[in-house]
N, C-alpha and C positions, 0 to 999 in steps of 0.2 A: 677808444672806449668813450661813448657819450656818457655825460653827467650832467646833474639838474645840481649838484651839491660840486663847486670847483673840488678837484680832488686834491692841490696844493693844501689848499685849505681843511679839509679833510682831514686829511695827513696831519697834518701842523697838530691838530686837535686829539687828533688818534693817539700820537708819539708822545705830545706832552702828559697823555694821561699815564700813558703806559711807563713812562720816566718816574711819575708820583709814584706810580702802583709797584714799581720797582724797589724801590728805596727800604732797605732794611730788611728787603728779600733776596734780590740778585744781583748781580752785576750787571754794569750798565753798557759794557762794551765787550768783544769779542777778538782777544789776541794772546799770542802766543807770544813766552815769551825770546822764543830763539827767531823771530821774525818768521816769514812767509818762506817753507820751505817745503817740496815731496814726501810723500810718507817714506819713502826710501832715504830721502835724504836726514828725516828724522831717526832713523832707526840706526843709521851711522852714526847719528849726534850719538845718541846714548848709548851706543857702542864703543865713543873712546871717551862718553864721562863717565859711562857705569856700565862696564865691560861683563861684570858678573853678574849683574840685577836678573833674576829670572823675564823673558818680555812672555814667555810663551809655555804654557802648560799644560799635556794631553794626555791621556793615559799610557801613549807608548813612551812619549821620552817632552825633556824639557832642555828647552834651548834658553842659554843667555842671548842677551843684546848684540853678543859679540858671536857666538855662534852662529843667531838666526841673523845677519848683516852678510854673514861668511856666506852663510847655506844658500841666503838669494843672491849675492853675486855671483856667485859657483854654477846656480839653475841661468842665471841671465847669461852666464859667458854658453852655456850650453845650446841655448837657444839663440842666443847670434848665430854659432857652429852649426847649426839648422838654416841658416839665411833670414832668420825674424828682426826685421828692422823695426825702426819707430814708426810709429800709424798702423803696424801689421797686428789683424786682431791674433789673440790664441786664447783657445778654449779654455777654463778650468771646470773639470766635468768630475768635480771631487764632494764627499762627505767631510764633516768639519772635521781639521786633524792636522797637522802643522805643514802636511804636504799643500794644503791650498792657500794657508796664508804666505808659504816659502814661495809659490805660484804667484801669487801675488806680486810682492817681494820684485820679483824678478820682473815680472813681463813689466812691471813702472818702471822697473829700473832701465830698462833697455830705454823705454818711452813708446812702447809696444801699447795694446789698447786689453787690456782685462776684460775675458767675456764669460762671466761666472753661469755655468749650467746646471739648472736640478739634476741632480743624481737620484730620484725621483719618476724623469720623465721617461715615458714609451718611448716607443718610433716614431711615432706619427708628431709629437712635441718635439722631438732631437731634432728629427728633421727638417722641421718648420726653422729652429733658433739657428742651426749649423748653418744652413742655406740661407739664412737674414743675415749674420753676423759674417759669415765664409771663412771661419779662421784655417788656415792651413794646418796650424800646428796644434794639438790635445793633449791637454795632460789629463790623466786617468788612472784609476786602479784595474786590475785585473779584472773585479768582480762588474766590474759596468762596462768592461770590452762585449759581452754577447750582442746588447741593444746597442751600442757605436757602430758594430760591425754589420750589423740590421740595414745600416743607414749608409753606413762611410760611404758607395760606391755613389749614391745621389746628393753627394757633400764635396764641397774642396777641399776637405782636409786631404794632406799628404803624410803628415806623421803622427804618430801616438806616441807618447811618453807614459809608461805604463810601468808595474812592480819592477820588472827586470833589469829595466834600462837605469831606473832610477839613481840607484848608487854610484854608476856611472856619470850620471849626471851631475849632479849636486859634488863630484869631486873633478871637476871639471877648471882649467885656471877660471880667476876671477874676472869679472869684466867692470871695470871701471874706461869715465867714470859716472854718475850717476847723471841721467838725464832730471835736467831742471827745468823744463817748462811746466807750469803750473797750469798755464788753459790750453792745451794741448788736449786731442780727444784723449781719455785714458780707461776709461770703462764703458761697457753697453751692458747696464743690466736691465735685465727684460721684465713688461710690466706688461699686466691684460690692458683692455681697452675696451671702448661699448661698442666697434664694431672690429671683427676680424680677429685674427690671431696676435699675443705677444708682439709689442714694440718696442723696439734698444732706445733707453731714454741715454743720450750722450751725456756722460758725465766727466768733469777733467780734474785733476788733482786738487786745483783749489776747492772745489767741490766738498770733496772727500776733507781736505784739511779744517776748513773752515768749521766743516761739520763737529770733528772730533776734537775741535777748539773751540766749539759752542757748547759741546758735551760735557766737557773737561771744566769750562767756564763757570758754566751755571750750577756746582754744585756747593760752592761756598766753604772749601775743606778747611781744616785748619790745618797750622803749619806742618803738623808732623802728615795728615794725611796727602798735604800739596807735596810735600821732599817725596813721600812713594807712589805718587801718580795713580791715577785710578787704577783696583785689582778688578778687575770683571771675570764673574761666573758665566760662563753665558753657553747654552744647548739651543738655541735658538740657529737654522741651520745659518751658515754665512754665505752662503749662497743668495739668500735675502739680504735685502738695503740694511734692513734693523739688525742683522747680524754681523752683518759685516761694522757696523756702525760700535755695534759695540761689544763683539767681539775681539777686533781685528784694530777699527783706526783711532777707537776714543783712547785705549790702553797705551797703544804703542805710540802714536803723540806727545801724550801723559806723561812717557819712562816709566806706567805701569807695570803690569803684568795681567794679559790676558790668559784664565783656564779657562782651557776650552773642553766640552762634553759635547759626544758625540749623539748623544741623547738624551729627554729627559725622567730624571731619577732620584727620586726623592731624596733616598739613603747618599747617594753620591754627593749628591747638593750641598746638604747639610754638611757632608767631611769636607768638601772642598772647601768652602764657606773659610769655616772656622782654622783648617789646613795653613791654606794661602792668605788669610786677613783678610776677606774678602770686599770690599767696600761698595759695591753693586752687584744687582741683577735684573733682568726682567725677565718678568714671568705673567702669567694667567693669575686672573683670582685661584682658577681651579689649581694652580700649583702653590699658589701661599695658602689656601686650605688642607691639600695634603703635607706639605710642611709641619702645618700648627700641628693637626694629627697624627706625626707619625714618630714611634718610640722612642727615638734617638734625639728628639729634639732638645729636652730636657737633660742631654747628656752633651751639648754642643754650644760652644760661644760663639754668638754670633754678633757681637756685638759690634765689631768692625763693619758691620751691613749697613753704613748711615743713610744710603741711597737706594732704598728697595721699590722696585719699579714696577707696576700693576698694569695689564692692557686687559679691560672688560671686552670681551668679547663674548663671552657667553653670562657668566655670571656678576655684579658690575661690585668694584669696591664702594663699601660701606663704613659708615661710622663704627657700628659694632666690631670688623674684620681689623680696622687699622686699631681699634683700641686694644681688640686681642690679639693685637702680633704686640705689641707696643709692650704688653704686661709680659707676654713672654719671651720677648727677646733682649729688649731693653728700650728705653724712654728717646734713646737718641737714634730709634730705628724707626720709622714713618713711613709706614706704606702710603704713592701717592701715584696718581697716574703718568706713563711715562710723558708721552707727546704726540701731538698730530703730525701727521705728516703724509708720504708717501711716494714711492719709489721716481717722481720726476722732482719731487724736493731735497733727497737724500736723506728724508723720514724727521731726522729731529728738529721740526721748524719752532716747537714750542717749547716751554720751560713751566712746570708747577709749581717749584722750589719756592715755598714761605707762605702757602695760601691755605695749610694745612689747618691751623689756629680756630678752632673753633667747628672744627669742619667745615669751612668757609667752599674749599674748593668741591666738596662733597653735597652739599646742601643747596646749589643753583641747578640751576638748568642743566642736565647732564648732552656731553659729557664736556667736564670743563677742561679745556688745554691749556690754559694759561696764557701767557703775555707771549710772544714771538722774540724769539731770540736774539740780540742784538743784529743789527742789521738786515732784518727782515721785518718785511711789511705784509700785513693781510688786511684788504678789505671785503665786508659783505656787499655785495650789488646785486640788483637785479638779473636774475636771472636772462628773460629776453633783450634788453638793453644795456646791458654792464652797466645801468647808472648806479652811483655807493648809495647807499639805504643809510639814513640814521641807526643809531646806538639802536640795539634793544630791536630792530625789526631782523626778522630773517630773509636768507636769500645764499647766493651762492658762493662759496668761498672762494676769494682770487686770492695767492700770496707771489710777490717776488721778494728775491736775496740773493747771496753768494753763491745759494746751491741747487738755483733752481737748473735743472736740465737745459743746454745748450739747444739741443733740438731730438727731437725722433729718428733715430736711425733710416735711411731712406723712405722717410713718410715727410712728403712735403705739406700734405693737405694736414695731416693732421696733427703737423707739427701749427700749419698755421691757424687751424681749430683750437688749438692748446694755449698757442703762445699770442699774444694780442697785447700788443702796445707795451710789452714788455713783462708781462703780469700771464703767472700760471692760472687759467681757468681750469678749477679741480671739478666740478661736476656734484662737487660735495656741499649740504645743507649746512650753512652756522647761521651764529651770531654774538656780536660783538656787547660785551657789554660794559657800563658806566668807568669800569678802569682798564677799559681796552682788551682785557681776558677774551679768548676764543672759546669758544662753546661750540662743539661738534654736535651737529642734531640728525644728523644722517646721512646716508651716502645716495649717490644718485639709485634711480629707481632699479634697476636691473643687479647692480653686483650682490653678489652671494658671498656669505662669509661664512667658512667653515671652520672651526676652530682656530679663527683668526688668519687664514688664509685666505687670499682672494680668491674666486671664480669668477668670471664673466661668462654669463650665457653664450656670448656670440661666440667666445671661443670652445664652447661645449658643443654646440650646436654645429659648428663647422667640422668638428673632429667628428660628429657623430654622422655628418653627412660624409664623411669619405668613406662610408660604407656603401655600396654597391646600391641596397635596396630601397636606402633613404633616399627620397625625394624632397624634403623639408623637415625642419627641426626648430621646435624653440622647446626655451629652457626655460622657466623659473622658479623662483628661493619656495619651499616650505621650511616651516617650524622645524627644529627637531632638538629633543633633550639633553644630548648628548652632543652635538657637535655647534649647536646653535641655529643653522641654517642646513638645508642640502640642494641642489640641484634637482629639480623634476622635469623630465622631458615628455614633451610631447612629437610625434611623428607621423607624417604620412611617407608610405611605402609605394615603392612602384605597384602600377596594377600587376594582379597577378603573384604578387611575391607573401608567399610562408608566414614571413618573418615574423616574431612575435615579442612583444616587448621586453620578457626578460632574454630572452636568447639576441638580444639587439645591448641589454645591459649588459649580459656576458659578455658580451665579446669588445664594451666601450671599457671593462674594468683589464681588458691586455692591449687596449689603446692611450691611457689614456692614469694619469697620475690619480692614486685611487681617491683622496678626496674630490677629485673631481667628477668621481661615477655619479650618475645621478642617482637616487635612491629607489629611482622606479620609472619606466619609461612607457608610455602611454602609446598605441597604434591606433590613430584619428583617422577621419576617411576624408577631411577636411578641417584647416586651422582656420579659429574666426577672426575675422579680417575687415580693417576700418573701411570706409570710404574712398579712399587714400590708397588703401593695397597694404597697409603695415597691420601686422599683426593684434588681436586684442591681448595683450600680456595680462593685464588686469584681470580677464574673466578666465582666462587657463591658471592663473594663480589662488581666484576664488576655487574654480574646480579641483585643483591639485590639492588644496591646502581640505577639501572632505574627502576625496581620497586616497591621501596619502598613506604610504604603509606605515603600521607601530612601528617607533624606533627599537 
């Protein structure tokens, strides 16, 4: 990385401000106190300190510490008895529910590699992740066997673990004893890109650990809520980084207790909440607005919620919103926003905690992140030259730490695209300000955000070229009210071909995970195209955005 500013120096000045800006907000360092262990190895800790502590809560059944310890050695000895060794990936092709965290569980405990799959995805996405990742072995429910079996015959998978087998499995003898390598691969979970299809960003347990021990860290509990370890809400699928983050590893670290929902629901929320003492969640603006609104609220304590976590993504938190949760939940409840991150940093690279005061963290340059979490560093640089930018100017957010991504699942070029001199180039717009705070100002120019999930054209654009009649396809974001952004395509067809834009939409919504449909697909007879031969994105965006359909 060239620099016109030494980046030692840099650094030095970055760190010390963020030390000041810390002080009487967060903590200043990032450890656990039973030292550097596996989240498997963690879950046996508080299996023989606190054998009954609920860790796991779902609407079919709740497991202790000491249960769910049993359940995933019982699933890991099963999956040896399969031949799954360490390094050997295996699917979890599951909806949130105590079968994917016991999945879990088990395949780290082997020292197997966790390859978490939308339950969500078509064929044409299964097929893509199964044949990147090639796990031999699948764990699954019944109801998502029709699209596996769509696909199995162009996959290496050789086994499924599905309803049947289950019970079988999980009473299976135990397999000890627990694999301890900490940077060992241990997950591939998949993330878009600005070119091509899904990438496995390699992630290894210290990863994961350090993460749910910067989660755990930065909340400042007091002692009765340190002794019961964070309780998290969380419908957020775990199949994502942020879910698994905090459904699965901040709780279970913690000697929490994670409830998990299977989806989100107002009425459930609220009983769980107050249920289980709930002491986090995160959610949308649009779901702490139906909260405040909805009849039960006033029938519900939730005052155990000291950690309520906000991701603007369509509607953005306000002074007004955090005042009125504040009046009606209680004074020690602060809606704030969660953290920046993103699935090759294992999401929570930031911390908010203490910048509330005044609506400090609400009243700058949106959106503010906050300070970086003990041991991680973020600088703004230049865009074309990585050189760092002073305080205060914008440019592109690099961050390294504990949990930045190893590399790209068989992607050399763009693991070396990504990774430079040590330091995650995110593609993503900030800037830094006078006490080191991150301020997110946009994402690079292409990804699409649909009710907070990611799209990348290129990968819209490739699924919708494996249609027969497409010859070319680009994609990009318009407005919309209701989900924030959508997808709009544009297309040329072979000469000669029918095809017509919606009957090209129909047929991308049984291709194709449905936030990802595009909202309306355009038949061009020609894409405009630079100098260069690349696409004009910018003028199909002007165009798309005056004819896009009503939401």
């Amino acid at each position: 990385m060239s620099t016109g500013i030494p980046i030692d120096a840099y650094l030095d000045d970055l760190r010390a401000r963020q030390a000041k800006a810390r002080r009487g907000r967060q903590p200043s360092a990032t450890a656990h106190p039973a030292g550097e262990l596996t989240l498997p190895a963690h879950v046996a800790r508080w299996a023989g300190l606190r054998p009954g502590r609920p860790a796991l809560v779902t609407a079919e059944e709740t497991l202790s510490y000491r249960e769910l310890d049993d359940r995933a050695a019982r699933l890991a000895g099963w999956l040896a008895a399969q031949g799954v060794r360490p390094g050997d990936r295996v699917g979890v092709f599951l909806p949130n529910g105590a079968r994917f965290v016991v999945a879990l569980l088990a395949v780290l405990r082997l020292g197997a590699v966790h390859v978490p799959v939308n339950p969500m995805f078509r064929a044409a996405e299964l097929r893509h992740e199964l044949r990147d990742a090639g796990p031999e072995v699948i764990v699954t429910r019944d109801a998502l066997l029709p699209v596996l079996d769509e696909v199995r015959h162009e996959t290496p998978v050789r086994t499924v673990l599905a309803d049947a087998e289950w019970p079988a499995a999980v009473a299976h003898p135990r397999h000890e004893p627990v694999a301890d390598d900490l940077d060992a691969l241990a997950a591939l979970n998949y993330t878009g890109g600005t070119t091509g299809l899904p990438k496995g960003c390699e992630h290894t347990q210290r990863h994961m650990v350090y993460t749910a021990t910067a989660i755990d860290n930065g909340r400042m509990p007091d002692a009765a809520e340190r002794e019961r370890g964070i309780v998290s809400v969380c419908y957020l699928p775990v199949f994502w980084i942020a879910g698994e983050n905090l459904g699965i590893l901040a709780p279970l670290v913690s000697g929490g207790t994670s409830v998990l929902l299977t989806r989100w629901d107002a009425a459930e929320v609220l009983r769980a909440i107050e249920e289980h003492g709930a002491t986090t969640m995160a959610g949308t603006v649009e779901n702490y607005l139906e909260l405040l609104d909805h009849p039960d609220l006033a029938r519900r304590d939730l005052t155990t919620l000291t950690a309520p976590l906000t991701v603007s993504f369509i509607r953005k938190l306000t002074p007004a919103l955090r005042a009125r949760w504040k009046a009606a939940v209680g004074p020690r409840s602060v809606l704030r926003e969660a953290s920046y991150g993103m699935t090759e940093t294992h999401t929570s690279d930031t911390n908010t905690l203490g910048f509330q005061d005044g609506d400090h963290d609400l009243l700058s340059d949106p959106v503010f992140c906050g300070l970086p979490v003990p041991g991680t560093d973020f600088m703004v640089v230049d865009f074309a030259t990585g050189t760092p930018l002073p305080l205060g100017e914008r440019g592109e957010i690099v961050v390294r730490g504990p949990s930045v991504l190893t590399r790209y699942w068989n992607a050399p070029d763009a693991t070396a695209s990504a990774l430079r001199d040590g330091w995650l180039h995110t593609g993503d717009i900030g800037v830094l300000d006078e006490e080191g705070a991150l301020h997110y100002l946009g994402r690079d120019k292409d990804m699409i955000k649909v009710k907070g999930m990611s799209v990348f054209p290129t990968e819209v654009e490739t699924l919708l070229a494996h249609h027969p009649d497409v010859v070319a396809a680009a994609v990009v974001a318009v407005p919309d009210s209701a989900s924030g952004e959508r997808p709009y395509a544009f297309v040329r067809t072979a000469p000669g071909s029918p095809l017509t834009g919606e009957e090209l939409r129909e047929w991308a919504a049984g291709t194709m995970a449905t936030y990802k449909v595009p909202a309306a697909v355009e038949v061009v007879g020609e894409l405009p195209l630079t100098p260069t031969g690349k696409i004009r994105k910018t003028e199909l965006t002007a165009r798309a955005s005056r004819t896009r359909p009503a939401p």
